[in-house]
N, C-alpha and C positions, 0 to 999 in steps of 0.2 A: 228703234227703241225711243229717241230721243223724239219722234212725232207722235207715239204715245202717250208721255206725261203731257208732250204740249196738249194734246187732244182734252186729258184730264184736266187741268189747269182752265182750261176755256169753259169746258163744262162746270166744273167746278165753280168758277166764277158767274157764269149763267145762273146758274142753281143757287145760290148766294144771294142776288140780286130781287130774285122771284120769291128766295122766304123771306129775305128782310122787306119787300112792298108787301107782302103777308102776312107779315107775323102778325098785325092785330084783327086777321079774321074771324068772324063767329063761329060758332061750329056748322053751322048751315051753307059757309061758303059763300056769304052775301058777300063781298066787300066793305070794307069800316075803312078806306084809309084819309086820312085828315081831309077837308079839303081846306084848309091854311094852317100855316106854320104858327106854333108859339114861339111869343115872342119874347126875346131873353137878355139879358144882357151878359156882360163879355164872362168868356171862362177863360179862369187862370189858374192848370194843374201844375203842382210840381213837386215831386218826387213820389213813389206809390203810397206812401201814408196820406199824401193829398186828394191821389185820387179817390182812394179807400172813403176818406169823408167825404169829400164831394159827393160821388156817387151814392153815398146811404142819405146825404142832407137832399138832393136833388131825385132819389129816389130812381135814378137810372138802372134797370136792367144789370145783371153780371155780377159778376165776382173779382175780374182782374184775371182769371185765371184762365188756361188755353182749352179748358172745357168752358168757361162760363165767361169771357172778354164783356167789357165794362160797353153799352151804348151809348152815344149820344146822337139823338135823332129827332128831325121834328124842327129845328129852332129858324127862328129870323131873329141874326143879331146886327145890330149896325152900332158899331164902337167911334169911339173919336176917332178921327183923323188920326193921331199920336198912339191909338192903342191896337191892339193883334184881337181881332174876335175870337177866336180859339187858340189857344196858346197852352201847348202840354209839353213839360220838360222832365227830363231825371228821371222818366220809367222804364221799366222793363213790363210794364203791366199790359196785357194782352186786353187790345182796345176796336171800336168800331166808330166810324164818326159818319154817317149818312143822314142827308135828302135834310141839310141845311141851308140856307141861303144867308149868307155871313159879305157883307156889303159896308160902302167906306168908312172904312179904318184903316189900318195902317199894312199889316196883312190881315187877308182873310182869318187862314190856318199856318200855325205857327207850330211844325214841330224840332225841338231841341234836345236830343242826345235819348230818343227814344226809340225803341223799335216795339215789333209784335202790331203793329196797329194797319187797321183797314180802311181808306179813306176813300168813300163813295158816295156819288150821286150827291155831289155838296154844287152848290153852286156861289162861285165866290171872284164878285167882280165890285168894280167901280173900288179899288183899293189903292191906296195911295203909293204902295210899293206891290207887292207880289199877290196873287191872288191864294197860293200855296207854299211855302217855304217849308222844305227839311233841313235842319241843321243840326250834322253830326249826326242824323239819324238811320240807321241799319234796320232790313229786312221786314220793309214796310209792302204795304201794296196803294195804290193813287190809280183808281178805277171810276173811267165813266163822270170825273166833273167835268164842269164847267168855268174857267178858268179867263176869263174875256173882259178886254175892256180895264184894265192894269197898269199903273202908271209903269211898270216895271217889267215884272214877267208874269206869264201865267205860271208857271211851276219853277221853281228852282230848290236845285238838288247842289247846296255846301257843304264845307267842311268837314270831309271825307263821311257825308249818305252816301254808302256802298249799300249793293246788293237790295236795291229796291227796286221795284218793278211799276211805272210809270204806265198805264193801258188805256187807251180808247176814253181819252179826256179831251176838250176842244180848248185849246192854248191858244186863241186868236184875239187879233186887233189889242197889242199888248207891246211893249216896246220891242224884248222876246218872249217868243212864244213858250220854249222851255231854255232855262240857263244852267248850265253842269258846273261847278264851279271846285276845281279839287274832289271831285268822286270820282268813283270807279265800280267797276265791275253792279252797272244798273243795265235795266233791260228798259227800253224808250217803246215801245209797240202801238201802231196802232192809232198816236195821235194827232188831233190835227192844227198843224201851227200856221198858219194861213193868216194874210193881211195884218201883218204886225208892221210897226215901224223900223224895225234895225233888221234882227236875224230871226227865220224860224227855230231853228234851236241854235245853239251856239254854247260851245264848252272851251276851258279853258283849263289847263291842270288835270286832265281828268282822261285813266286810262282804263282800255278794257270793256266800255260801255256797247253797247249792240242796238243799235236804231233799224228796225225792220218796220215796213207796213205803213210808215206816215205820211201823212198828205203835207204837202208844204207849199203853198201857194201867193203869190202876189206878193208875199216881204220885199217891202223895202233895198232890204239887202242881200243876204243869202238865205236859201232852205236853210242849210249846214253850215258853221262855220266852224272850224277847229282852230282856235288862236294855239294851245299849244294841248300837246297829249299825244299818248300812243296807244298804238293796238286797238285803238277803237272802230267795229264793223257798222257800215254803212251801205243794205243793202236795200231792194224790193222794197222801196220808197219811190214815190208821184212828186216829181218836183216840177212844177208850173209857172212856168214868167215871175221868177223871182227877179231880182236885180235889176228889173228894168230890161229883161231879156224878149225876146219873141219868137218866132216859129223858125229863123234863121238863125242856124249854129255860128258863131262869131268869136272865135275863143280870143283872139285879137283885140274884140273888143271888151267882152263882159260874158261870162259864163254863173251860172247859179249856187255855185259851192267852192269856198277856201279851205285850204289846209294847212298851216302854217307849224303841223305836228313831226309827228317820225313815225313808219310804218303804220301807217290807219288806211283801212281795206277798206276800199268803196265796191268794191262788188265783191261775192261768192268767188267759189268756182269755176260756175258757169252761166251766173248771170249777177247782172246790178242794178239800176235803179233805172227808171224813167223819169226822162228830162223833156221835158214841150220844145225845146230848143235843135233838139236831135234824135230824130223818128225813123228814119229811114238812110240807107238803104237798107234791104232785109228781101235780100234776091234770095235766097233760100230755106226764106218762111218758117225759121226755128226763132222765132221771135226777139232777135240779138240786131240790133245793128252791126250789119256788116265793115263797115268802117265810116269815121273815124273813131277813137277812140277819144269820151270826152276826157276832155283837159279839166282840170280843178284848178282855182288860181291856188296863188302861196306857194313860201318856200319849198315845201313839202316836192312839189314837181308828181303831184300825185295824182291817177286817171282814173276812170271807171271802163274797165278793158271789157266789158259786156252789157254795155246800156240797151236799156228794155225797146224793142219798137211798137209796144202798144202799153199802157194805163190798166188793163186788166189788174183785178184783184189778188194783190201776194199771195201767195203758199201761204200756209202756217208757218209760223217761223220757229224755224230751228234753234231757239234757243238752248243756251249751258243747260243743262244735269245739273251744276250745282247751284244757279239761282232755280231751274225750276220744283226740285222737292222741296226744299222750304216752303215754298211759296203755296204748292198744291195742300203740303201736310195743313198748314195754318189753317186754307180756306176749307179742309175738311172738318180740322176741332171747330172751326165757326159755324158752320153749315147743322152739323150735330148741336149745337151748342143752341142753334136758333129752334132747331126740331124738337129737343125736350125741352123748350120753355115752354111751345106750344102744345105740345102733350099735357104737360102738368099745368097749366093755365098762369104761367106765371111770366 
């Protein structure tokens, strides 16, 4: 049951993607989409009476509501240094923010004590701190940016953003790639944290999170690092010559993933992550290394008792029931929501 909604959720999110690079098509089906971004300067929402004006003075699409979510789409903003390109606080207003390119300032996107909102195909680098930041924000979605090149992180998820679902966003060459800082219960899928300076992801304070499917490659320091947290799964992830590691297993010296938490699972049931480090042996070609079992540094004293012996592509991941119908319910009122503007030409 639970590969089901996943199924829907992906679909779902595909289908999302396809009507909003759509939505301004003719009736003939020609294609109309930009070919450059208008150019804007910084938004500053906060609380829904703000967005309410904004959105009727900037003339944005929506209503706020989970039939009719407010858009903003289309921009190239480049803010000071000192200021946030998109900065939306204090709402509950059901939002979409895609196929922006928001560049040095201070963060890209700035979200603060908001949820309901969809965050896609933004592309938000050369920032002075974070390319993305949620703070305090709940049951969001962070789909498909681009997130590189960050004096800080590509995405970071504080003060207690719970249950937001972070997907198939490239979080590279950034100090980290994503940083969890006090959240919990997020869904990490799918992204790729690769060639950063410190860690590919790395959390702290933060339990219950579920990292499946991401690539983590060449960091500095670790794929993973857990300074502190519990119950957080770490499974069906590609982790490659991180730490200065290479094709010889050396737990002695330096291995790809810390744990410095309490009870956080790095593999399933019956299977965990691949590591470039430890491939083989797999005398009985169910695609497990047969021994050893890799070691994580850190306190924690914590392993991966089923590392992958080949890089193939994860499964669908098993995520929660209860991050994933929110999450599907949203992207169906959006989905509906982008179908009857284009019906009625609005």
């Amino acid at each position: 049951m639970a590969l089901f909604f996943v199924f829907c959720f992906a679909f779902s999110v595909g289908a999302l993607a396809l009507l909003l690079v759509n939505d301004s098509e003719p009736a003939n089906g020609t294609p109309a989409r930009k070919t450059s971004l208008t150019p804007h300067g910084i938004i500053n929402i906060a609380t829904n009476g703000s967005f309410n004006a904004t959105a009727l003075a900037e003339h944005w699409p929506g209503e706020g509501t989970a039939s009719a979510p407010y858009i903003i789409s289309g921009y190239e903003i480049t803010p000071d240094p000192t200021e946030d390109g998109i900065r939306i606080s204090l709402t509950d207003c059901y939002f979409v923010i895609s196929d922006c390119y928001v560049h040095g300032g201070k963060n890209g996107i700035m979200l603060t004590t908001v949820m309901n909102g969809v965050i896609m195909r933004n592309n938000c680098t050369d920032n002075s701190y974070d390319g993305m930041q949620l703070n305090g924000a709940t049951d969001n979605i962070v789909l498909s940016n681009n997130c590189t090149s960050n004096e800080l992180y590509g995405v970071r998820l504080s003060q207690y953003s719970n249950r937001n679902t972070v997907i198939q966003n490239n979080c590279s060459n950034n100090y980290d790639g994503i940083y969890i800082y006090s959240s919990s219960v997020n869904e990490i899928l799918d992204n790729n944290c690769s060639n950063n300076s410190n860690d590919g992801i790395s959390l702290t304070g933060s339990h219950y999170n579920n990292m499946t499917g991401n690539l983590a490659s060449n960091n500095t320091r670790y794929a993973v690092a857990i300074l502190s947290g519990t119950y957080n799964q770490i499974f069906n992830n590609r982790f490659l010559y991180n730490n200065g590691t290479n094709d010889a297993y050396d737990p002695a010296t330096r291995v790809q993933a810390r744990d410095d938490g309490f009870e956080n699972a790095w593999n399933s049931t019956d299977h965990g992550n691949y590591w470039s480090d430890l491939t083989a042996p797999d005398d009985n070609h169910d695609g497990i290394v047969d021994y050893p079992d890799y070691e994580i540094e850190g306190i924690a004293g914590a392993k991966d008792y089923y590392p992958l012996a080949n890089p193939s592509a994860p499964e669908i991941p098993e995520f929660g029931m209860t991050a994933v119908i929110p999450v599907f319910g949203l992207l169906l009122i959006v989905l509906e929501s982008v179908r009857s503007r284009r019906r009625t030409g609005h």
